[in-house]
C-alpha positions as CSV (number, residue, x, y, z in Angstrom):
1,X,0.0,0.0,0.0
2,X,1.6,3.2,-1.1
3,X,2.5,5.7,2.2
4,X,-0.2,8.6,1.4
5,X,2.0,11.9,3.1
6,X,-1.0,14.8,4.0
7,X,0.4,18.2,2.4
8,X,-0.7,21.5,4.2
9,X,-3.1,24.3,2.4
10,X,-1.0,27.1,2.7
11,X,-4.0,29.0,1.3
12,X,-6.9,28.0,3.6
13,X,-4.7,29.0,6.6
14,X,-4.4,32.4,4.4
15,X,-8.5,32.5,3.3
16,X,-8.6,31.5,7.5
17,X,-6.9,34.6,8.5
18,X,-7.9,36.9,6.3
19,X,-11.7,35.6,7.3
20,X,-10.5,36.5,11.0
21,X,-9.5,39.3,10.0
22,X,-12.5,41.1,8.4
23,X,-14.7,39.5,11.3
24,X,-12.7,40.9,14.1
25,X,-12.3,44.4,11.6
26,X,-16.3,44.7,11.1
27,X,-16.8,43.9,15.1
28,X,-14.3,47.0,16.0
29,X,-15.6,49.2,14.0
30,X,-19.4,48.4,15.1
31,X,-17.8,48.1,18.8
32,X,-16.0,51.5,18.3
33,X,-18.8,53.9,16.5
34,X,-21.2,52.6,18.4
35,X,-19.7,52.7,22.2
36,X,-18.8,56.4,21.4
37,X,-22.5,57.3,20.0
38,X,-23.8,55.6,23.1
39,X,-22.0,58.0,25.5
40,X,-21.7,60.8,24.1
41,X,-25.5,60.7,23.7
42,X,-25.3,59.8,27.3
43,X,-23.3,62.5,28.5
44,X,-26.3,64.9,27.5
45,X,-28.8,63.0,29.7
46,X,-30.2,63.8,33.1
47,X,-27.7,62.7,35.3
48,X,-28.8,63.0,39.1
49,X,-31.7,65.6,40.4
50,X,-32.6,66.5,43.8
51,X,-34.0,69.7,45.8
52,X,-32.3,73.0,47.6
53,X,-34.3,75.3,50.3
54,X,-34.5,78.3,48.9
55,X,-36.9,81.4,50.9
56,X,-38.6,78.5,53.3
57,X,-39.3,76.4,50.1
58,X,-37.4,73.7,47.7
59,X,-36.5,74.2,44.5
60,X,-36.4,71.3,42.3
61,X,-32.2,71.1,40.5
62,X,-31.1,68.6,37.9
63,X,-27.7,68.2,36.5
64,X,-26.6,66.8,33.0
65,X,-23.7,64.3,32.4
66,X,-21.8,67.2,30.7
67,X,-22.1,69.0,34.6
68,X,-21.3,66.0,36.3
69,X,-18.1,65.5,34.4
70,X,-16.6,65.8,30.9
71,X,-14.6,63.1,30.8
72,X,-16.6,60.5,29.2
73,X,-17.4,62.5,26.0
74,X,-13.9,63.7,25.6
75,X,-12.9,60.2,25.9
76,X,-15.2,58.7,23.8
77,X,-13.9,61.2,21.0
78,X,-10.6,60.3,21.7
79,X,-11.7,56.9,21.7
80,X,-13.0,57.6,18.0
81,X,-10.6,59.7,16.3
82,X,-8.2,56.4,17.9
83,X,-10.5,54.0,15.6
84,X,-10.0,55.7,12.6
85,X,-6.0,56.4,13.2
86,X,-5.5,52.4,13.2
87,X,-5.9,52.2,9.6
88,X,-3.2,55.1,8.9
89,X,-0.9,53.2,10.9
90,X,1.2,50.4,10.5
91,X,3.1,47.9,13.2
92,X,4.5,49.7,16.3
93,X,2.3,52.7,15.4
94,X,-0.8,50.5,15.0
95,X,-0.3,49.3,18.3
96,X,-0.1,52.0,20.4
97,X,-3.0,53.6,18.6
98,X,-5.0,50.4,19.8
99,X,-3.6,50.6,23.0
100,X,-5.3,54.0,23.0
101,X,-8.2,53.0,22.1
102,X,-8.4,50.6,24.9
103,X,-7.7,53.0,27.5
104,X,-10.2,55.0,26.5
105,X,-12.9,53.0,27.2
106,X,-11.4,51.9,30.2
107,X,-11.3,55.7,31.1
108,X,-14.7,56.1,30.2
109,X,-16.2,53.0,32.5
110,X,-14.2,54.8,35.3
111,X,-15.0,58.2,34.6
112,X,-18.7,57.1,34.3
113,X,-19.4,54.9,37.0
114,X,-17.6,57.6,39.3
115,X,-20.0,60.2,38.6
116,X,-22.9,58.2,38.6
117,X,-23.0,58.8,42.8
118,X,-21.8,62.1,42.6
119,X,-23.4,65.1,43.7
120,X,-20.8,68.0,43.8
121,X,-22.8,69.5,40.6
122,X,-26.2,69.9,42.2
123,X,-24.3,71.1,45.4
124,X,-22.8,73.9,43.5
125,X,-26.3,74.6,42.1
126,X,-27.9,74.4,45.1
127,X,-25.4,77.5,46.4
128,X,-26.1,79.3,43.6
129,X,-30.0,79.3,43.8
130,X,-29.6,79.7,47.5
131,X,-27.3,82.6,48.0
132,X,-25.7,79.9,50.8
133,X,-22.6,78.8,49.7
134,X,-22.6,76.6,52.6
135,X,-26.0,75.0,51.0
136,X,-26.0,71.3,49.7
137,X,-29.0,69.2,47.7
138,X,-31.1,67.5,49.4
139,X,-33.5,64.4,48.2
140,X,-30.2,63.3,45.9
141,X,-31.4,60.7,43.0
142,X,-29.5,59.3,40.0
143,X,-30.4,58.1,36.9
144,X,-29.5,55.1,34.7
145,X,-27.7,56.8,32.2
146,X,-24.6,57.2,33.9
147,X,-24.2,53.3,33.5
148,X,-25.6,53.8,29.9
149,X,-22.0,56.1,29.1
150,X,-20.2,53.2,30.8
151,X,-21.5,50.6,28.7
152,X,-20.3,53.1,25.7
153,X,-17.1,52.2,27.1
154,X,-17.1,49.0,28.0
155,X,-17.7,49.1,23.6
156,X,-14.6,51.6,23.4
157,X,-12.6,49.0,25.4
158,X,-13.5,45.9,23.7
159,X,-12.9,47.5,20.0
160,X,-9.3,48.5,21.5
161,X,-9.2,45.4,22.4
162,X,-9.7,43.9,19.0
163,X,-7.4,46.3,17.6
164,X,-4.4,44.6,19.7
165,X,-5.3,41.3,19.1
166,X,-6.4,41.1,15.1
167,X,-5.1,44.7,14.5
168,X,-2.0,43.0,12.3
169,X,-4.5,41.6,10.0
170,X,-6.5,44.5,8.8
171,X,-5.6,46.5,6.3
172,X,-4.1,50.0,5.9
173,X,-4.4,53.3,4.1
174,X,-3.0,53.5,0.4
175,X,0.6,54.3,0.4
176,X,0.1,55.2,-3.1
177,X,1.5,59.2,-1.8
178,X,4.9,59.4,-0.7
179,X,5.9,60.9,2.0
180,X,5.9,64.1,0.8
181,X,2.2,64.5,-0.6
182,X,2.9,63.7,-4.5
183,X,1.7,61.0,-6.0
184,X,3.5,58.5,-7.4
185,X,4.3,58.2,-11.0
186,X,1.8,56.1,-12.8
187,X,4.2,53.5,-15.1
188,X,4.0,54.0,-19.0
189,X,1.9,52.2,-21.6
190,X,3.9,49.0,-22.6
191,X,6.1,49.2,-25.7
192,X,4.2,48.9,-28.5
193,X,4.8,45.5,-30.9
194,X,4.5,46.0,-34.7
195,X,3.9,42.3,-35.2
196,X,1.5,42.1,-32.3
197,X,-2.2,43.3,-34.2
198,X,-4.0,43.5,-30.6
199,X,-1.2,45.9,-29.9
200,X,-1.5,48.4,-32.3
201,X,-5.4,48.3,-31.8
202,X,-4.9,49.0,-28.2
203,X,-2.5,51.8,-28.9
204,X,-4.9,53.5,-31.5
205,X,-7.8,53.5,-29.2
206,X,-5.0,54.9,-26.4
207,X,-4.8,58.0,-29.3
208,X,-1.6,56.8,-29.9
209,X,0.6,56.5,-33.3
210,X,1.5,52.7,-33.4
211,X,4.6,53.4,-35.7
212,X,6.6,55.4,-33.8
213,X,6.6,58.5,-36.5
């Protein structure tokens, strides 16, 4: 019986990894665009709300993600602009761009979940509407949308992490401009052959003179 030796596909490992590749690409990108939509639209939500006495009544205060803190939508556009600097970046640079990435959305889920108990906003409005500087908010409540600009992050942070992982395997930007902003030069028609028919047909329709003159 003759010894039957298996051979490897070199080219289903490659259609494998480039299959990866555009998988893991298409969830970053959703992951990415999405987690910074989510909080930024989060950020301009009602946050927390209580009362201050003002004149021997209350007066009813809310406060906004952006007055809680602004570190969640800045984040998130850093997070963004990160996402779309992967693809002008190659190797080391690559990297560190997804390592961005990732720390943004970590940043957010911090930044986020910290403010979602805090009240130093409605204190400071309370002392404005009061004239007391000394005043505070009273009947504190919180909203869920603080936890909705985490999960924006939590998104930001998993896209980075894609990025690190698969980031090798997605494609770049064109590198058909040099460095310094010219294009390249585009090669020549092929030399045209006399004895070739489909050749001198080509270079008529190019406008052309076939012979040369």
């Amino acid at each position: 019986m003759d010894d039957v030796t298996a051979v490897p596909a070199p080219r289903s490992e490659a259609a494998g990894s480039a299959r990866t590749g555009r998988l893991s690409l298409a969830a970053a990108l959703l992951c990415g665009a999405l987690g910074a939509a989510v909080t930024l639209l989060a950020t301009r939500q009602q946050w927390s709300r209580g009362t201050a006495a003002v004149a021997g009544g209350t007066f009813p205060l809310t406060a906004g993600g952006s007055d809680v803190t602004g570190v969640p939508a800045a984040l998130a556009v850093v997070g963004l602009a990160a996402l779309v600097a992967v693809f002008a970046v190659r190797r080391t640079g690559r990297l560190a761009v997804a390592a961005l990435l990732a720390l943004s959305g970590a940043g957010t889920v911090a930044a986020a979940l910290l403010g979602a108990s805090d009240s130093a906003a409605l204190d400071e409005k309370a002392a404005e509407v009061s004239g007391d500087t000394s005043a505070t908010v009273t009947a504190l409540g919180h909203t869920a949308w603080p936890y909705v600009a985490a999960a924006g992050g939590v998104l930001l942070l998993l896209a980075g992490l894609l990025a690190l992982r698969y980031g090798r395997l997605w494609p770049a930007m064109s590198g058909r401009y040099e460095r310094g902003g010219a294009p390249r030069p585009r090669r020549g028609p092929a030399p045209v052959d006399p004895d070739r028919p489909e050749d001198l047909w080509k270079a008529l329709d190019r406008g052309e003179d076939p012979t040369g003159a």
